[in-house]
C-alpha positions as CSV (number, residue, x, y, z in Angstrom):
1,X,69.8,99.4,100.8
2,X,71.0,101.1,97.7
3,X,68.5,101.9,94.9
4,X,67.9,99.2,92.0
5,X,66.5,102.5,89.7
6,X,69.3,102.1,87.1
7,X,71.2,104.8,85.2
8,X,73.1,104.5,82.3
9,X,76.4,105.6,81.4
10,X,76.6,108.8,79.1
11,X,77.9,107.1,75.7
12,X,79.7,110.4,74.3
13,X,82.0,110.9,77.6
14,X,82.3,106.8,77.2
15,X,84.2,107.7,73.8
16,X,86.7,109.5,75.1
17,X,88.0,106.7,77.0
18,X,90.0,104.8,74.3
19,X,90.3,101.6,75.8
20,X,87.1,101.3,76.7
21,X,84.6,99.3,75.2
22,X,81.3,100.0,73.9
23,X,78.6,100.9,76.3
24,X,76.9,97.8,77.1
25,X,73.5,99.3,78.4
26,X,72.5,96.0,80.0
27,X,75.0,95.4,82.5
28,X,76.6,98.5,84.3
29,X,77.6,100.5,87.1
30,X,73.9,101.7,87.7
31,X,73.9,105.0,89.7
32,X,77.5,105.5,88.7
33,X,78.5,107.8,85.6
34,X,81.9,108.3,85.1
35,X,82.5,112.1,84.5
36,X,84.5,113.6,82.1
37,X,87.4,115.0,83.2
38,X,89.8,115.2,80.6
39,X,91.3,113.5,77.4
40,X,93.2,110.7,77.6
41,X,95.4,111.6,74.8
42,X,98.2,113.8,76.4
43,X,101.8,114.7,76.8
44,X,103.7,114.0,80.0
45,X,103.4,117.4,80.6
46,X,100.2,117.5,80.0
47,X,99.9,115.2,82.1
48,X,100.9,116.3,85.3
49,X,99.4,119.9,84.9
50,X,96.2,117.9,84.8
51,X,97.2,116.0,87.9
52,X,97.9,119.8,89.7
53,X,94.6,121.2,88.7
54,X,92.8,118.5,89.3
55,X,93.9,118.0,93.2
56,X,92.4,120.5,94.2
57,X,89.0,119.4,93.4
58,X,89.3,115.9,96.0
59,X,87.1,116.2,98.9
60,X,89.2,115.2,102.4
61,X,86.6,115.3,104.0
62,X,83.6,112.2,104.9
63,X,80.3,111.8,104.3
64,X,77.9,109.3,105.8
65,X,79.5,105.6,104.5
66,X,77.3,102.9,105.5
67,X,78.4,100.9,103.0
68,X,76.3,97.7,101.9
69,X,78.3,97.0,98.9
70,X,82.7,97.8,99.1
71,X,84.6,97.1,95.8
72,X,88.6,96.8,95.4
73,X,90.3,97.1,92.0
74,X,93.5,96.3,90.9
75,X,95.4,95.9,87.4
76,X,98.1,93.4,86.6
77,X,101.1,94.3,85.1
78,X,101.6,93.7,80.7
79,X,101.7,89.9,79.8
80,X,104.2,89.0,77.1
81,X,101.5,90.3,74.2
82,X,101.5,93.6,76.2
83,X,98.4,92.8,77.4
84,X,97.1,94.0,80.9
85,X,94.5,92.8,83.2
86,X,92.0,94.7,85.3
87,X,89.6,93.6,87.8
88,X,86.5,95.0,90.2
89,X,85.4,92.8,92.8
90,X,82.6,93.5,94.7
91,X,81.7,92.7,98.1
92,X,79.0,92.6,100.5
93,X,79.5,94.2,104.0
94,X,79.8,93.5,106.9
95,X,79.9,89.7,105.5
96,X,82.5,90.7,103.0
97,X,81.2,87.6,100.6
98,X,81.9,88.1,97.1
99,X,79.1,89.3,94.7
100,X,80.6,90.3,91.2
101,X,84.3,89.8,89.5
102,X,84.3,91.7,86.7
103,X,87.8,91.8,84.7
104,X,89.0,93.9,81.8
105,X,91.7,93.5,79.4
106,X,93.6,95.6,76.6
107,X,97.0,97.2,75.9
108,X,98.3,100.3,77.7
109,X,98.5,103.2,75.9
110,X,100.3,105.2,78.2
111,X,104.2,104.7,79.5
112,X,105.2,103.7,82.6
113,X,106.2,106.4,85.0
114,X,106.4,106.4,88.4
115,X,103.9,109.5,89.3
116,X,102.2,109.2,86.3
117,X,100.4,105.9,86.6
118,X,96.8,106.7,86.7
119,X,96.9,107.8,83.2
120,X,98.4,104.5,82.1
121,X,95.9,102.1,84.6
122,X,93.2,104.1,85.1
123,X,91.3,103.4,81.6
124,X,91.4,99.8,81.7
125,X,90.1,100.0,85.6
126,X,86.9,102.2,84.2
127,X,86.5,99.4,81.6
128,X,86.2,96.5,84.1
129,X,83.7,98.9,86.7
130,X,81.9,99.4,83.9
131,X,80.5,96.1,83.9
132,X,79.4,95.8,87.2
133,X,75.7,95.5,88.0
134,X,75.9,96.7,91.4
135,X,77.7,100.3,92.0
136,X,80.1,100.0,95.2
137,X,79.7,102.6,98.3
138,X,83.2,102.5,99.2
139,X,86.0,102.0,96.6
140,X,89.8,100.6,97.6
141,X,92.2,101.3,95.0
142,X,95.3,99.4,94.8
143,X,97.7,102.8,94.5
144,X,97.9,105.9,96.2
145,X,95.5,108.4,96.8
146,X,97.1,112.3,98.3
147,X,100.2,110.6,99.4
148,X,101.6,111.6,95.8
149,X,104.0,114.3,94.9
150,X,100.8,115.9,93.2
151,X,98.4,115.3,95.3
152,X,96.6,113.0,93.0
153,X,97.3,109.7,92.8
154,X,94.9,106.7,90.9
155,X,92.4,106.4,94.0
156,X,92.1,110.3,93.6
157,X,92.0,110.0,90.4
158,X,89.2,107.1,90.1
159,X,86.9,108.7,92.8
160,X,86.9,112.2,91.0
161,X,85.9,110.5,87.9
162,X,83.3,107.9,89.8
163,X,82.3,110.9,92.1
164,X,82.2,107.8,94.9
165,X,84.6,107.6,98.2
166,X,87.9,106.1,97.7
167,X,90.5,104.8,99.5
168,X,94.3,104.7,98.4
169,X,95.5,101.1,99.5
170,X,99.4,101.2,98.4
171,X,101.6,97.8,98.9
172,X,104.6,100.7,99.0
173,X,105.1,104.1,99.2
174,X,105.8,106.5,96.6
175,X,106.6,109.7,98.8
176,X,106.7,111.3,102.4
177,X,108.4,109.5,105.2
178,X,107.1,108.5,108.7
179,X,108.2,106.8,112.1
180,X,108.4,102.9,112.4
181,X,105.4,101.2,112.9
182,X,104.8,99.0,116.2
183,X,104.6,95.2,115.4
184,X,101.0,94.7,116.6
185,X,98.0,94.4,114.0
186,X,96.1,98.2,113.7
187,X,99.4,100.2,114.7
188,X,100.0,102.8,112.2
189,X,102.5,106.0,111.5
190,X,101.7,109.0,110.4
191,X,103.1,109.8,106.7
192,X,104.4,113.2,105.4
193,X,105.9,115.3,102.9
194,X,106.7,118.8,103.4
195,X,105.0,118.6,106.8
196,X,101.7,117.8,105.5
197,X,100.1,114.5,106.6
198,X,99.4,112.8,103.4
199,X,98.4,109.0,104.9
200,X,99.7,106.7,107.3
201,X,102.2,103.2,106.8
202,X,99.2,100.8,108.4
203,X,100.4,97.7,109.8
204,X,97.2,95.2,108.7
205,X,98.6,92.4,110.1
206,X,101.1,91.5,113.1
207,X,104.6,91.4,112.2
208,X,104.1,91.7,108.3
209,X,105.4,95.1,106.5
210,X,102.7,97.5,106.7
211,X,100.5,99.1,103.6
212,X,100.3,103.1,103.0
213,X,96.9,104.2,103.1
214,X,95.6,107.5,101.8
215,X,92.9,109.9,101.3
216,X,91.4,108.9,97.9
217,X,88.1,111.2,97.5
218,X,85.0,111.9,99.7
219,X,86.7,110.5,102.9
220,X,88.7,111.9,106.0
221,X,92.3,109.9,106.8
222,X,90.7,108.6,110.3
223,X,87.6,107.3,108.3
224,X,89.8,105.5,105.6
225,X,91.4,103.7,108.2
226,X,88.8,102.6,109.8
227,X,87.4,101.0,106.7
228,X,90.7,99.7,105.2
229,X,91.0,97.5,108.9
230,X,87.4,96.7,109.0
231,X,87.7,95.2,105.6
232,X,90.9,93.0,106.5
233,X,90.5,89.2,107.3
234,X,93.9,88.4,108.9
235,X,95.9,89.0,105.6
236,X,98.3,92.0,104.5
237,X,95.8,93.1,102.1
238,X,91.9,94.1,102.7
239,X,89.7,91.6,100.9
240,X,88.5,93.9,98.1
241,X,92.3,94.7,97.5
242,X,93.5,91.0,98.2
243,X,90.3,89.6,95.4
244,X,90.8,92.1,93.4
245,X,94.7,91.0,92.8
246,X,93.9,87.6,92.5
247,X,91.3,88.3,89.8
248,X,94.3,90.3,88.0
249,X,96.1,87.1,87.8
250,X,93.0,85.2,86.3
251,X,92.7,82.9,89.8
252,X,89.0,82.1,90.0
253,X,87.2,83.7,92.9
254,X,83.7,82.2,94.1
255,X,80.6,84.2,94.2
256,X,79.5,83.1,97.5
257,X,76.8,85.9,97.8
258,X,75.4,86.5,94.4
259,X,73.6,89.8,93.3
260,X,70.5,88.0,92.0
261,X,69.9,86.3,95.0
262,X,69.8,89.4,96.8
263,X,67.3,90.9,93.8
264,X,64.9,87.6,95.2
265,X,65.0,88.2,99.0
């Protein structure tokens, strides 16, 4: 079981993250600081040098996961106002009952650019981690991980800044090209750009249109796999990726498994 010793986040590297909001030292990610990487205030340029510097700091390669807790996160796309949600679910494994929905909402600050989204969603992700109670051992990101032109894609991005493992869990793909996929649920093909393995199209689910799964941080493509199928309950999605979306939308998800219930037994 993980550690209940709690550590709070660092509030100066909290105010560099504008859409934040303050550091509420009562409910948090507790072993989690988020590490400071960079400002957020940058050109496109900027933007992507960061992205090429930064790639080379992902670990491919896995340690130990025995996860007890796995969280997805997600973001919604800007209401009418401009307004976007995002949300961290949390769930317990290997019942995979919900524990904690936590959801964050603000304006985007940066533009939309294909490539270039992780700047944009990444933020307003950190904002609705940040108040979690219960720090995840496995992290799915809905976006790419390596399989990027860069290298460095949102789940990259996330686990460097979380220093957790993370798993790139793509509805599409953004680069590379593989073979077709067989129709039977598990089936998978190989992804590359440049001849460089960079994930693999995944079919979750028989006959439905597969996902792209990547390398996020602290994890090996075989391993990523393995948890990304583990994790799915006959939908396209895994449930920390499938929750996660609904909670962007505002649908209500019951807490079947609650966090102090667990604190009791």
């Amino acid at each position: 079981m993980p550690s209940l010793v709690t550590v709070y986040f660092d509030a100066t590297r909290m105010a560099l993250l504008p859409m934040l909001p303050p550091v509420n030292t009562d409910v948090i990610i507790k072993d989690v600081k988020i590490q400071q990487l960079h400002s957020w205030q940058m050109s496109i340029a900027q933007a992507k040098q960061i992205q090429q510097e930064l790639a080379s700091q992902v670990s491919h390669k896995s340690e130990t996961i025995k996860p007890h807790f796995i969280a997805g996160v997600d973001i919604s796309a800007p209401d009418s106002r401009g307004i976007a949600r995002a949300a961290a679910v949390i769930l317990n494994y290997p019942e995979l009952e919900v524990i904690e929905v936590k959801t964050a909402e603000n304006k985007l600050n940066f533009p939309y650019i294909p490539g270039l989204l992780s700047f944009r969603e990444t933020p307003l992700v950190l904002a609705a981690c940040q108040k979690l109670s219960t720090d995840p051992d496995l992290l799915l990101v809905d976006g790419q991980g390596i399989a990027h032109p860069r290298r460095f894609g949102i789940a990259s991005h996330i686990g460097l800044l979380l220093g957790i493992p993370t798993i790139g869990c793509a509805k599409s793909r953004l680069c590379g090209t593989h073979a077709s996929v067989t129709a039977e649920a598990g089936a998978y093909a190989e992804l590359t750009d440049n001849g460089e393995i960079i994930g693999v199209a995944l079919r979750t689910k028989a006959d439905v249109s597969p996902i792209y799964i990547s390398i996020g941080h602290k994890i090996d493509l075989p391993t990523a796999i393995h948890w990304v199928l583990e994790c799915c309950r006959g939908q396209r999605l895994p449930e920390p990726s499938r929750l996660a979306h609904l909670a962007t939308s505002g649908k209500q998800i019951t807490i079947l498994y609650s966090h102090q219930q667990r604190l009791l037994t």
